[in-house]
N, CA, C and O of each residue as an XYZ file, in Angstrom:
388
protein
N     -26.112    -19.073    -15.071
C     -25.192    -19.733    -14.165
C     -24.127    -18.721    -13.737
O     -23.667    -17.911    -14.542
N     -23.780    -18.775    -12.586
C     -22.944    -17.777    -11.863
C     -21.362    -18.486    -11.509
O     -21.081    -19.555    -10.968
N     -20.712    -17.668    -11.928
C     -19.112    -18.493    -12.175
C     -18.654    -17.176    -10.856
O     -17.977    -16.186    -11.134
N     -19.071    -17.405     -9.792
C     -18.574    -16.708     -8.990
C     -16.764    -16.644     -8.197
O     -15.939    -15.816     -7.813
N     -16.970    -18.292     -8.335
C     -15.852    -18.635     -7.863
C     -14.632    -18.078     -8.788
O     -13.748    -17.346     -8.343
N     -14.689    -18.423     -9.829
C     -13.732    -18.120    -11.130
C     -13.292    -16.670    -10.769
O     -12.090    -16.415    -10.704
N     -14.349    -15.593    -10.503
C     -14.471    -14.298    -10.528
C     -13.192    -14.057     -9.163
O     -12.183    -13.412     -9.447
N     -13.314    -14.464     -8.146
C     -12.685    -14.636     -7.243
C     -11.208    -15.077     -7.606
O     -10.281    -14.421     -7.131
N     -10.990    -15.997     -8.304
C      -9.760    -15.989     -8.669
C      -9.454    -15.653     -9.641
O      -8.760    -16.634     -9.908
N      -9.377    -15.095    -10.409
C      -8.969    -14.113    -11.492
C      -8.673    -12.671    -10.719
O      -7.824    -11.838    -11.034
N      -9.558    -12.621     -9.685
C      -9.295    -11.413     -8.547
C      -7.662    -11.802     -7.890
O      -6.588    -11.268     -8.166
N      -7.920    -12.769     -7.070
C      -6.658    -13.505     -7.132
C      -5.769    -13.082     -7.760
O      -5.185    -12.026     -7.517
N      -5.574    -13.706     -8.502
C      -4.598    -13.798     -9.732
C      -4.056    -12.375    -10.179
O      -2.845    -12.157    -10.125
N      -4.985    -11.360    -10.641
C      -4.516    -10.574    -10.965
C      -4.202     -9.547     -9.943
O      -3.452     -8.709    -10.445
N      -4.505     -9.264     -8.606
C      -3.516     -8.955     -7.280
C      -2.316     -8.966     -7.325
O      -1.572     -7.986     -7.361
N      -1.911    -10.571     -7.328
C      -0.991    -11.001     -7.426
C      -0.225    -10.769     -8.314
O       0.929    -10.806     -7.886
N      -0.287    -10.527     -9.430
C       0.294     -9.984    -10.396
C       0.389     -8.499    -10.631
O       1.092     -7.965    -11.489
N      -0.294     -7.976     -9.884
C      -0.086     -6.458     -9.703
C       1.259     -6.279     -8.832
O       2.286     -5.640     -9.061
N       0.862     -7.090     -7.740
C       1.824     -6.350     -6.925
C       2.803     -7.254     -7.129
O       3.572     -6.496     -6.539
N       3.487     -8.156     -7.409
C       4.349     -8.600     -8.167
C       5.376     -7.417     -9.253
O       6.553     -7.058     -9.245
N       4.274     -7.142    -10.030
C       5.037     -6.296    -10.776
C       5.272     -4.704    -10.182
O       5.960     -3.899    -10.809
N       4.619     -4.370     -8.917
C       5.256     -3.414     -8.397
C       6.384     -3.487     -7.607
O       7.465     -2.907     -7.715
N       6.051     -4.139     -6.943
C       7.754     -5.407     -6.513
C       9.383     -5.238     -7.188
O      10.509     -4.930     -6.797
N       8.775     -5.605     -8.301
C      10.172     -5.695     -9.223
C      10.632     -4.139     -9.776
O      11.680     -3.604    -10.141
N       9.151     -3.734     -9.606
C       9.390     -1.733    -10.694
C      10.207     -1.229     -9.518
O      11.237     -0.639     -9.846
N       9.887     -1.371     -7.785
C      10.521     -0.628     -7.057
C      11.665     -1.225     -6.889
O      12.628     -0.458     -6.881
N      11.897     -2.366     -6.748
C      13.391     -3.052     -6.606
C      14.406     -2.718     -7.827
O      15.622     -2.573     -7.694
N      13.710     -2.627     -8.996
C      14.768     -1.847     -9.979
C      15.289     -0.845     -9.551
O      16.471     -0.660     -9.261
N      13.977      0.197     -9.466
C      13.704      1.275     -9.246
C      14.883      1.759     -7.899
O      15.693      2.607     -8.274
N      15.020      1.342     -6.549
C      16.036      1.267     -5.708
C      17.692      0.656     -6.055
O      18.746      1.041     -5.549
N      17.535     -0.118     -6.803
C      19.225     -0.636     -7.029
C      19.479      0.186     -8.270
O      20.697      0.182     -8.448
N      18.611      1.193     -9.610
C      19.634      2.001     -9.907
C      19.763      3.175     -9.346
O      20.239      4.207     -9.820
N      19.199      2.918     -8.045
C      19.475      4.483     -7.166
C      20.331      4.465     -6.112
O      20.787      5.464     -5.555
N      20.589      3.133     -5.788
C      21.838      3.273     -4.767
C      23.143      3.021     -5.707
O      24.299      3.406     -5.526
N      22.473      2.088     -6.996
C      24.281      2.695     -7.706
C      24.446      3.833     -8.256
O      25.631      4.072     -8.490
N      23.383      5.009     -8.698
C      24.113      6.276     -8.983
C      24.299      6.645     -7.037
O      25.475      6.967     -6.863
N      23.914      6.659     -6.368
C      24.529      6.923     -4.995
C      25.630      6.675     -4.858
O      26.456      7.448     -4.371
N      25.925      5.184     -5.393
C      27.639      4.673     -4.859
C      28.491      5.170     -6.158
O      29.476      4.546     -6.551
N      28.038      6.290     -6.750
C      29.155      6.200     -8.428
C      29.015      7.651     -7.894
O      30.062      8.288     -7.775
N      27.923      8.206     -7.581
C      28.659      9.887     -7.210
C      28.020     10.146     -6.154
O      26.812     10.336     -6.298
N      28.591     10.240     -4.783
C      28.017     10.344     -3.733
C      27.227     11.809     -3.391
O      26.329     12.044     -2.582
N      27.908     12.658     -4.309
C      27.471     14.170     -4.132
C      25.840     14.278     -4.703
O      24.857     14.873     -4.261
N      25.973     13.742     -5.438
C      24.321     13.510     -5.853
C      23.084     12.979     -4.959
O      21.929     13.380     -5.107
N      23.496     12.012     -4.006
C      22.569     11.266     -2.898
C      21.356     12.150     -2.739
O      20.213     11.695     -2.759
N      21.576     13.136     -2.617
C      20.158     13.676     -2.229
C      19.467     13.884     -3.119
O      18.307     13.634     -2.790
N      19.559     14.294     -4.328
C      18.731     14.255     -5.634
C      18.056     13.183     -6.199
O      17.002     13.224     -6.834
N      18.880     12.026     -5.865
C      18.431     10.645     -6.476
C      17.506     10.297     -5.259
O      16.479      9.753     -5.663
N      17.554     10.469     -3.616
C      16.818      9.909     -2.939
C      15.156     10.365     -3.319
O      14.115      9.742     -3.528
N      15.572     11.848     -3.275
C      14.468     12.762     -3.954
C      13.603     11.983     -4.928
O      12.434     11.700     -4.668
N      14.349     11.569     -6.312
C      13.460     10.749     -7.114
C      13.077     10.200     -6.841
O      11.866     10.043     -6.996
N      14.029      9.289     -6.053
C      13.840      7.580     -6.025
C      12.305      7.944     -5.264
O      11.343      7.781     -6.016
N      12.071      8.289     -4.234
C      10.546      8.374     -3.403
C       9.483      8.855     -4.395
O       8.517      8.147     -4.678
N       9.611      9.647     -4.736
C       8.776      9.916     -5.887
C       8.251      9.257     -6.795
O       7.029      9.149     -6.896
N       9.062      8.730     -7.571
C       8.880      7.347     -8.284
C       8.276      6.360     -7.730
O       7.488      5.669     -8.376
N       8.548      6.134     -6.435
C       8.173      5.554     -5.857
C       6.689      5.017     -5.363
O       6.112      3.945     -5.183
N       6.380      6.746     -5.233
C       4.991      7.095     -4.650
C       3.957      6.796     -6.040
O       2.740      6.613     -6.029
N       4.751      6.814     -7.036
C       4.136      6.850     -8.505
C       3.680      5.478     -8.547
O       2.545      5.205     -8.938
N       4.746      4.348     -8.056
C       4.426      3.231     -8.578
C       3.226      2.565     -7.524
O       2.410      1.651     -7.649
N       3.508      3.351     -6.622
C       2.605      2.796     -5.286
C       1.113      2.913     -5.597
O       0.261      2.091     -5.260
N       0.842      4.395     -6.498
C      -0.515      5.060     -6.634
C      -1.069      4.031     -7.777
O      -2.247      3.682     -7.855
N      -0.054      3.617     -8.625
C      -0.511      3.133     -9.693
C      -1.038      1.573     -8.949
O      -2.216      1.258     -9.113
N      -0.396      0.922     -8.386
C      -0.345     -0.335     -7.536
C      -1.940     -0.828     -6.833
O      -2.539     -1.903     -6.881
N      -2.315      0.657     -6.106
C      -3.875      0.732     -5.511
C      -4.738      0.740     -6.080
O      -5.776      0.122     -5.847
N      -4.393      1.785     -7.384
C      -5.196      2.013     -8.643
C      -5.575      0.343     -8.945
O      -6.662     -0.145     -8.639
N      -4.642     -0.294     -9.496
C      -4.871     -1.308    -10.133
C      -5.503     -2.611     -9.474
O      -6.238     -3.391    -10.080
N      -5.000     -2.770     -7.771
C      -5.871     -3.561     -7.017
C      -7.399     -2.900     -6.656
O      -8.281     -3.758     -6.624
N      -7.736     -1.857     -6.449
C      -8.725     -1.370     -6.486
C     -10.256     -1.683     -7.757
O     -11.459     -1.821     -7.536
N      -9.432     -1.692     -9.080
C      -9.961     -2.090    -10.020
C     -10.128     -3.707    -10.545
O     -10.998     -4.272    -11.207
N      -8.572     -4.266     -9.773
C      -9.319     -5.875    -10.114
C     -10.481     -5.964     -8.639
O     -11.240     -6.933     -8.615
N     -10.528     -5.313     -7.903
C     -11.596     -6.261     -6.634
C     -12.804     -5.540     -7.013
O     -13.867     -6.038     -6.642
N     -12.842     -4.289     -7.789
C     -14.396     -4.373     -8.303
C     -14.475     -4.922     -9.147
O     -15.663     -4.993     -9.461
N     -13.840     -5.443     -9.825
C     -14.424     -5.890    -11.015
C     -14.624     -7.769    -10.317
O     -15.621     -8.320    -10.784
N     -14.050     -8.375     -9.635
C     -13.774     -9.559     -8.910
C     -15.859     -9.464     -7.814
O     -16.640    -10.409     -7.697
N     -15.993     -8.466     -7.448
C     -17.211     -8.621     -6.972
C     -18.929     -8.012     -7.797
O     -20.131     -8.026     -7.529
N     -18.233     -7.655     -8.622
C     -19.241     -7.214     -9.737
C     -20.730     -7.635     -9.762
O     -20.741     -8.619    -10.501
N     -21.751     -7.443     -9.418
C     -22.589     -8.188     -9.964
C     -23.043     -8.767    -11.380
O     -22.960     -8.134    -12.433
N     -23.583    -10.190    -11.236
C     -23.716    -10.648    -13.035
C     -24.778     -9.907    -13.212
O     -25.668     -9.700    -12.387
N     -24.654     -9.304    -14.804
C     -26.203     -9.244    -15.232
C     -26.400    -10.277    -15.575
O     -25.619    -11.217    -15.725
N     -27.684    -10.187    -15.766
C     -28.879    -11.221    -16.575
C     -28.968    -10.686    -18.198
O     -29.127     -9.509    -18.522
N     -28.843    -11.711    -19.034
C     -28.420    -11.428    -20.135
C     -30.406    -10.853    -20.996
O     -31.465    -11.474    -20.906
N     -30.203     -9.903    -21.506
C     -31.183     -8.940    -21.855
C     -32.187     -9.815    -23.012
O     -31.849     -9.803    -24.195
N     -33.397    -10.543    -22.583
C     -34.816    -11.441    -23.474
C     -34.801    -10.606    -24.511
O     -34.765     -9.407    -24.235
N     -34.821    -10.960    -25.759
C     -35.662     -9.835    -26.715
C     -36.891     -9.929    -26.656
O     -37.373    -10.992    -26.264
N     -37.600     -9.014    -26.971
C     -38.953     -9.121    -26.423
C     -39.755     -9.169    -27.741
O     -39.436     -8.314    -28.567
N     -40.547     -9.856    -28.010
C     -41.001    -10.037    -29.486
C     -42.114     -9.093    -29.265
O     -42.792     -8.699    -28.316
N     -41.953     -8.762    -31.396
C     -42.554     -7.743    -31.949
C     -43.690     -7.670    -31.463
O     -44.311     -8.618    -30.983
N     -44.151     -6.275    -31.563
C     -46.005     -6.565    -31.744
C     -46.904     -6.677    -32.759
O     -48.118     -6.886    -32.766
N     -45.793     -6.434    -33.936
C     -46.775     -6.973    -35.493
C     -46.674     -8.376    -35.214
O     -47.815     -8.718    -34.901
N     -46.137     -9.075    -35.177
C     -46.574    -11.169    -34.938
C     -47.745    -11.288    -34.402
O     -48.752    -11.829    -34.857
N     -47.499    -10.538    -32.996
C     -48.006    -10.933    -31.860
C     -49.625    -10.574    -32.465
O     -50.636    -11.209    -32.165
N     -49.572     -9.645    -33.186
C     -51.353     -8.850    -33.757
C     -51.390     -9.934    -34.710
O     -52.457    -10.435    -34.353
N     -51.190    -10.300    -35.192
C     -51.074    -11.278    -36.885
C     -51.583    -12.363    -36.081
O     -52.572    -12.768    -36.691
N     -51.431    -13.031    -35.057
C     -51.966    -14.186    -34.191
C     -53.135    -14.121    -33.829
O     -53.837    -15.130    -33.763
N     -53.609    -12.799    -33.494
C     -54.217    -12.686    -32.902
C     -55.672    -12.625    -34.188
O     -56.824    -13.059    -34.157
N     -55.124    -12.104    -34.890
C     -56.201    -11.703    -36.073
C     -56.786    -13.324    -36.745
O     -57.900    -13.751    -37.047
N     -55.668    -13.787    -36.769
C     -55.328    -15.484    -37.109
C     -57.029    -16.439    -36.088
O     -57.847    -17.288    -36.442
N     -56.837    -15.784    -35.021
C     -57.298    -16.739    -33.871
C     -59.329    -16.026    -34.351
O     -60.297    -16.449    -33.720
């Protein structure tokens, strides 16, 4: 049985929660950079410097991570692996018959 739908939202879901939490990393990430901006203005350019950087960090990580829930969200199912019975039984039957 194929729980395709489920697969789809858990894709969903965890999107959403990706970028959610990149959301909040860069919005930190920007308000403690405009308050070292507004506490020493001579610095501005060093912190903008980071701040993008960081930035670009959280972004890479962000794709990374939607990238990996939508393959895994379209995956194909396997088929769960028959064991295939022995061939000593299978001779023992046969000897039987």
């Amino acid at each position: 049985m194929e729980y395709l739908g489920l697969s789809y939202l858990g894709a969903g879901l965890g999107a959403g929660l990706v970028v959610i939490g990149a959301a909040m990393g860069i919005g930190r990430l920007a308000s403690g950079a405009i308050e070292g901006m507004a506490r020493q203005p001579e610095l501005s350019g060093d912190l903008r410097t980071a701040m993008i950087i960081a930035a670009a960090l959280i972004e890479g990580f962000t794709f990374f991570a939607l990238v990996i829930t939508f393959m895994l969200a379209i995956q194909k199912q396997q088929t769960p692996v028959q064991p295939t019975a022995e061939k000593a039984p299978a001779a023992a039957e046969e000897v039987k018959k």
